[in-house]
Backbone as ProteinMPNN parsed JSONL, in Angstrom:
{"seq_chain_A": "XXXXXXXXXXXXXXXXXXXXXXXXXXXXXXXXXXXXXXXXXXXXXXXXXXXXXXXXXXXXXXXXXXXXXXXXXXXXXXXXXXXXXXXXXXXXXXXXXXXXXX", "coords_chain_A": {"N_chain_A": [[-12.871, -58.731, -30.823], [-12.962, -61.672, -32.943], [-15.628, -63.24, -33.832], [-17.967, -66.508, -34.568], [-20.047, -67.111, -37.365], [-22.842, -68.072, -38.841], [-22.976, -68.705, -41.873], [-24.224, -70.593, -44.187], [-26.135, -73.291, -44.722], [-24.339, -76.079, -45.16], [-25.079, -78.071, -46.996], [-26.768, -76.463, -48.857], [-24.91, -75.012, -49.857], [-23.932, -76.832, -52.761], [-20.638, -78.648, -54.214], [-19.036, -77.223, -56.326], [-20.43, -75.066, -56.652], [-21.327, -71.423, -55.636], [-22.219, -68.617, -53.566], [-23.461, -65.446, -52.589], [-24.062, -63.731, -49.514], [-25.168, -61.24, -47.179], [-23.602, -60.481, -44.111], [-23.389, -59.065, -41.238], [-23.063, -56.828, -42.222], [-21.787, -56.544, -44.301], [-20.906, -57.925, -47.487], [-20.723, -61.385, -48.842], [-19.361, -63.542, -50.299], [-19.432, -67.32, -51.087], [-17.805, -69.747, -51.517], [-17.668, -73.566, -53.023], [-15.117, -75.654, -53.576], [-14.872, -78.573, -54.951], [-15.987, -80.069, -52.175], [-14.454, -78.159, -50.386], [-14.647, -75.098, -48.422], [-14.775, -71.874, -49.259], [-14.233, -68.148, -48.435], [-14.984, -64.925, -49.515], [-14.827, -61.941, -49.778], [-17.255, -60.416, -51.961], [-17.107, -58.135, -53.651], [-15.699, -56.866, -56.363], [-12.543, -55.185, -56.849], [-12.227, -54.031, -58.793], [-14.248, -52.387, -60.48], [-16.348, -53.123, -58.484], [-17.941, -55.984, -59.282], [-19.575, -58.748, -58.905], [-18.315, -60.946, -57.446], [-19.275, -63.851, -56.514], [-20.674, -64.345, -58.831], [-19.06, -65.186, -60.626], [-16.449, -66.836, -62.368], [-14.809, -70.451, -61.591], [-11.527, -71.337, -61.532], [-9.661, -74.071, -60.197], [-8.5, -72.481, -57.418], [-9.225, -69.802, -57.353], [-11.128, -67.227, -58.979], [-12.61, -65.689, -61.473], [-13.641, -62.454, -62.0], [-17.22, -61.908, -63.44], [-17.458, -59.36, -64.537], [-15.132, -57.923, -65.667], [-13.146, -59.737, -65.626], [-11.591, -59.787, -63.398], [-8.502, -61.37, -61.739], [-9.03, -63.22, -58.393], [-7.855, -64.824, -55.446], [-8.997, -67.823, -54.123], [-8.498, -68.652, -51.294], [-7.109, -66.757, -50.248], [-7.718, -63.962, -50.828], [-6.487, -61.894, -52.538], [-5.688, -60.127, -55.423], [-4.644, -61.14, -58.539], [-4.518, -60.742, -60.799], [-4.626, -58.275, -63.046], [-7.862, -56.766, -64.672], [-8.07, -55.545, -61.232], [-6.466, -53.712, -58.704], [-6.095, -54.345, -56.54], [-7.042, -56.727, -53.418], [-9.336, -58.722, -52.102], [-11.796, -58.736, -49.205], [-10.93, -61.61, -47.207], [-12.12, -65.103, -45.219], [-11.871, -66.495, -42.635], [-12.965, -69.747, -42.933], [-14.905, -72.31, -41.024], [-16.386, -75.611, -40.4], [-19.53, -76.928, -38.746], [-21.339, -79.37, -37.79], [-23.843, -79.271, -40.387], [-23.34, -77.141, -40.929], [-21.739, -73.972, -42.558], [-20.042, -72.183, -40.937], [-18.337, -68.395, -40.256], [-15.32, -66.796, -39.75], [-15.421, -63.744, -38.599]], "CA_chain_A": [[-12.52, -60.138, -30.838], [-13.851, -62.718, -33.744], [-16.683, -64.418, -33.336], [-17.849, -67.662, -35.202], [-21.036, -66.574, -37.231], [-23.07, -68.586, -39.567], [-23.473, -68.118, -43.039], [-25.182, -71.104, -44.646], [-26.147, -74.333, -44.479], [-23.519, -76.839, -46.069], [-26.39, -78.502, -48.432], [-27.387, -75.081, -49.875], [-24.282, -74.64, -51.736], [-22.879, -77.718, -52.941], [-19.807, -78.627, -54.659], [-19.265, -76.617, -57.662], [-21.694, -73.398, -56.531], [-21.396, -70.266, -55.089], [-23.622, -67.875, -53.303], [-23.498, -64.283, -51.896], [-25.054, -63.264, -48.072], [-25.222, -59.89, -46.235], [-23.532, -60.388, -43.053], [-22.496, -58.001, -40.329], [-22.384, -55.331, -42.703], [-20.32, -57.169, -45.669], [-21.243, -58.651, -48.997], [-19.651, -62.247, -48.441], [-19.414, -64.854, -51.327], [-19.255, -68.042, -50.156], [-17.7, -71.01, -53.031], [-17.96, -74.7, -52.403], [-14.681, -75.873, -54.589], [-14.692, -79.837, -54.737], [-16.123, -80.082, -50.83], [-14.125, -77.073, -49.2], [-15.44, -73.883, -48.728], [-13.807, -70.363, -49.089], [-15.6, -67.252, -47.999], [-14.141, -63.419, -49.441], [-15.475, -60.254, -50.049], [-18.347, -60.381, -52.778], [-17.523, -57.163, -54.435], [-14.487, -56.899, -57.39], [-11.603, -54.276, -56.239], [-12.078, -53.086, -59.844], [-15.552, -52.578, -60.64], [-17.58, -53.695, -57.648], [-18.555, -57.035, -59.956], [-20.196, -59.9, -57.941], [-17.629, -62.399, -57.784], [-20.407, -65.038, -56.583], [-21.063, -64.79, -60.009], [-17.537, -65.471, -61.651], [-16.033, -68.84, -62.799], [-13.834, -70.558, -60.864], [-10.692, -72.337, -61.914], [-8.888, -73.936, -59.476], [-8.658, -71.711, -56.077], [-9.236, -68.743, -58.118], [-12.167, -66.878, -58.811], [-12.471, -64.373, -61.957], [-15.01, -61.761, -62.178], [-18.045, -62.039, -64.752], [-17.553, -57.744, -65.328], [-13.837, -57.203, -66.678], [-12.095, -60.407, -65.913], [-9.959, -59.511, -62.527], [-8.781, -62.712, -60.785], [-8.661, -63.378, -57.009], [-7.38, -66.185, -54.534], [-9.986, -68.046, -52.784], [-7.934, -68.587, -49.896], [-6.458, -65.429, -49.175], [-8.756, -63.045, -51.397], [-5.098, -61.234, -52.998], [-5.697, -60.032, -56.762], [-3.992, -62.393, -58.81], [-3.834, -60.137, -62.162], [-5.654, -56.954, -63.463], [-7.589, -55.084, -63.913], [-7.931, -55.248, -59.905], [-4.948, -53.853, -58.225], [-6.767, -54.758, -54.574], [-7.664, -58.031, -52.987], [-11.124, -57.993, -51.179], [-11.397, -59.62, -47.661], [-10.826, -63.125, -47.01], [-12.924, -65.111, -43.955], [-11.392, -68.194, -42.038], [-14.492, -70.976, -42.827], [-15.495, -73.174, -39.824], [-17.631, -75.983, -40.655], [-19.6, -77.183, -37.367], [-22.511, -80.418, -37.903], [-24.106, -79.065, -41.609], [-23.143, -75.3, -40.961], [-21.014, -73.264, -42.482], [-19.704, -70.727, -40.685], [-17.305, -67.504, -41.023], [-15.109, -65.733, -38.538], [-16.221, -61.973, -38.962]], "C_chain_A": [[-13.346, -60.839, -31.918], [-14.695, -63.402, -33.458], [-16.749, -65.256, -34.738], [-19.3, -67.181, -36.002], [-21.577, -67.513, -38.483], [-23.62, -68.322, -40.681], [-24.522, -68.765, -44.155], [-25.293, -72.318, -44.26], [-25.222, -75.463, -45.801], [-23.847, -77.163, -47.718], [-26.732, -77.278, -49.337], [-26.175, -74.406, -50.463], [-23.313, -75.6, -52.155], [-21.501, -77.683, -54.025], [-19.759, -77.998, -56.155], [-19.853, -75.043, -57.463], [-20.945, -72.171, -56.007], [-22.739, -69.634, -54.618], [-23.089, -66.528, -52.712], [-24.585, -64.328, -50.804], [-24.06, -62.166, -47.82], [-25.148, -60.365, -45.009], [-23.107, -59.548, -42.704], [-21.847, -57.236, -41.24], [-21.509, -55.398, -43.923], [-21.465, -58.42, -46.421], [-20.251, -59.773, -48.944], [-20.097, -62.999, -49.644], [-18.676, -66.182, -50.58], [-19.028, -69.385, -51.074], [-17.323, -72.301, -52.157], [-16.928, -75.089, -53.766], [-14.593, -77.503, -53.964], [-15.137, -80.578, -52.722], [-15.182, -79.188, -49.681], [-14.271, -75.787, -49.441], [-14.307, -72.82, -48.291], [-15.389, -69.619, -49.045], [-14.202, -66.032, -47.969], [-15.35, -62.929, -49.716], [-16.122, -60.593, -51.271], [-18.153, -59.249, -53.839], [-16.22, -56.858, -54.814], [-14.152, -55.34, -56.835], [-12.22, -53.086, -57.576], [-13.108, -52.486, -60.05], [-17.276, -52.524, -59.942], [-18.887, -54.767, -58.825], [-19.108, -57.711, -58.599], [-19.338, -60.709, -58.033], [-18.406, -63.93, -57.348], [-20.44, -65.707, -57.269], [-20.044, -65.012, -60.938], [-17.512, -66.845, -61.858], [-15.196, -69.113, -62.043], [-12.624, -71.488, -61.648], [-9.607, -72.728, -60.967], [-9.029, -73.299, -58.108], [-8.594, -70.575, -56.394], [-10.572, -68.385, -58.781], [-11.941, -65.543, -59.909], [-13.594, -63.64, -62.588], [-15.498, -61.785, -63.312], [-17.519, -60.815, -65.052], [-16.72, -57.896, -66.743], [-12.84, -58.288, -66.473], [-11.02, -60.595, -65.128], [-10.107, -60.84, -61.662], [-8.608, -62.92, -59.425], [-8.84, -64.558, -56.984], [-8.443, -65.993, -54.308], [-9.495, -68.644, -51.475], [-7.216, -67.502, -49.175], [-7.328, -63.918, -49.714], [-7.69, -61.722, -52.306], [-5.762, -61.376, -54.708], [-4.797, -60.748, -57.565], [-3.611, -62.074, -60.106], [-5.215, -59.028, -62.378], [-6.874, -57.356, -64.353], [-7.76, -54.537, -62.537], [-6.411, -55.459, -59.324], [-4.739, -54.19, -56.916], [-7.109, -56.16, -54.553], [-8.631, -57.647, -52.22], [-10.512, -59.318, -49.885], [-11.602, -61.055, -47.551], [-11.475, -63.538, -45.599], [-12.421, -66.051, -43.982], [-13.375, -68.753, -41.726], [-14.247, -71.976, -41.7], [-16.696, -74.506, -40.699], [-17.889, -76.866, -39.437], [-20.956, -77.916, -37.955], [-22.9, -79.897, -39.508], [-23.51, -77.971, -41.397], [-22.342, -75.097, -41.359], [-20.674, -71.972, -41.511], [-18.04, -70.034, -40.967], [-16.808, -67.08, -39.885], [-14.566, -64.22, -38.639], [-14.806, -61.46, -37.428]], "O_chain_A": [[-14.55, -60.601, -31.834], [-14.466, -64.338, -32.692], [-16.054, -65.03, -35.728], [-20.011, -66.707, -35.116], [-20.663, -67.775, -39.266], [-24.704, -67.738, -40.692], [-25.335, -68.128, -44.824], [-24.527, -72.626, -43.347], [-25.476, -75.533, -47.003], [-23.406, -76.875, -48.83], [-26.93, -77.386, -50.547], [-26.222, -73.506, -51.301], [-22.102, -75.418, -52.025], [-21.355, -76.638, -54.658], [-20.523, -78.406, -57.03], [-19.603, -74.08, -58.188], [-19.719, -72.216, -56.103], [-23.884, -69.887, -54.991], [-21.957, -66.702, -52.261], [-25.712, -64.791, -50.979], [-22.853, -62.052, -48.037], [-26.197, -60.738, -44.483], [-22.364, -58.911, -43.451], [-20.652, -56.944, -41.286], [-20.748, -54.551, -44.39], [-22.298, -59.259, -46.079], [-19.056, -59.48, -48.977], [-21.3, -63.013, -49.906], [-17.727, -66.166, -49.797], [-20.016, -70.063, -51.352], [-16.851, -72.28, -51.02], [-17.42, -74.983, -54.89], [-14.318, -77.72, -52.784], [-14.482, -81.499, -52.234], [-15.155, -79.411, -48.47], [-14.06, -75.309, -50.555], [-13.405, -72.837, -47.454], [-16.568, -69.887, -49.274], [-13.191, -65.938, -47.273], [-16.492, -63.372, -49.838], [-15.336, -61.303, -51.897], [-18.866, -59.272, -54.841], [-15.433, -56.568, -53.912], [-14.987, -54.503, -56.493], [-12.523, -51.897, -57.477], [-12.831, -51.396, -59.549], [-18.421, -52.235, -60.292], [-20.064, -54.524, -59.091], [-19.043, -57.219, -57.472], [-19.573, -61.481, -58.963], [-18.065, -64.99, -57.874], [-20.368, -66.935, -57.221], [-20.333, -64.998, -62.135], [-18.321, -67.735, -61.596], [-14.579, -68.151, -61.585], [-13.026, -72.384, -62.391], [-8.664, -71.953, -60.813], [-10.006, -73.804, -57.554], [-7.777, -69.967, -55.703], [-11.197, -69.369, -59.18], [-11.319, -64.544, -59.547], [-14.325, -64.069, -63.48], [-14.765, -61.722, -64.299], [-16.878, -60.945, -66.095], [-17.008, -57.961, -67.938], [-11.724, -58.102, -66.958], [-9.955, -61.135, -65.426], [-11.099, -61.318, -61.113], [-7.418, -62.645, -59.273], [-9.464, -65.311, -57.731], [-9.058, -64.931, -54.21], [-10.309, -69.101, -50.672], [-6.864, -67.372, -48.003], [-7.481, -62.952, -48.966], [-8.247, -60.681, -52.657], [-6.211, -62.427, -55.166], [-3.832, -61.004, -56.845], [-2.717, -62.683, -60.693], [-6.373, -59.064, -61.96], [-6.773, -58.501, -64.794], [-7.669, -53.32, -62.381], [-5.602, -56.387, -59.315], [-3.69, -54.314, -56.283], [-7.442, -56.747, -55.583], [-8.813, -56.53, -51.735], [-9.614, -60.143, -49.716], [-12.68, -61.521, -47.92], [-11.505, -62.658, -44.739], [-12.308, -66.7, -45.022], [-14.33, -68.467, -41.004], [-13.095, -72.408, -41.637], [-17.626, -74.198, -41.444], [-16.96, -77.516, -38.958], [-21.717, -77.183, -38.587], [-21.908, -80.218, -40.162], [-22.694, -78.01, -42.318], [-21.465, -75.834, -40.908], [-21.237, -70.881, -41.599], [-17.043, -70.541, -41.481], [-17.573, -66.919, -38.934], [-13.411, -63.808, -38.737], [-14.707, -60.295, -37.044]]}, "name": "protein", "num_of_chains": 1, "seq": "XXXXXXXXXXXXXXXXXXXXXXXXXXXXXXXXXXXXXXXXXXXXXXXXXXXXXXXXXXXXXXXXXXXXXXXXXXXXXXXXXXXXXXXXXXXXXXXXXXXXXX"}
């Protein structure tokens, strides 16, 4: 069953940022686009890049490595060179908290 699990505090990644955390076993990136937060998989289908560390344009997210783009709402590859989408997390936000449901 899902639980509700918390990943950061709102303030610690404001609008514009990103960050990567090690939860429950998963590399989660966690982007703050214009005040709403997405939360996928941290590690490029193609590569294993950091997408943390990518640019964002839009609700889209494309890795510093080689350039592969993913959704930040569903975590679906969006053009090569990744032919995979990484995992997507339904965000919660509860008083400052983010949380994820793992």
């Amino acid at each position: 069953m899902p639980k509700l699990i918390k990943i950061a505090a709102a303030k610690d990644v404001p609008p514009g940022e990103a960050a990567a955390f090690d939860l429950e076993g998963q590399r989660i990136a966690l982007f703050n686009v214009e005040g709403t937060f997405y939360a996928i998989g941290d590690t490029c289908t193609h590569r294993g890049g950091p997408l943390s560390e990518g640019s964002v344009a839009g609700t889209a997210v494309t890795c510093p490595w080689h350039g592969a783009d993913f959704d930040l709402k569903t975590g679906t590859a969006l053009g090569p060179p990744a032919t995979q989408g990484v995992p997507s997390f339904r965000v919660v936000i509860e008083g400052g908290d983010v949380k994820i449901e793992i």
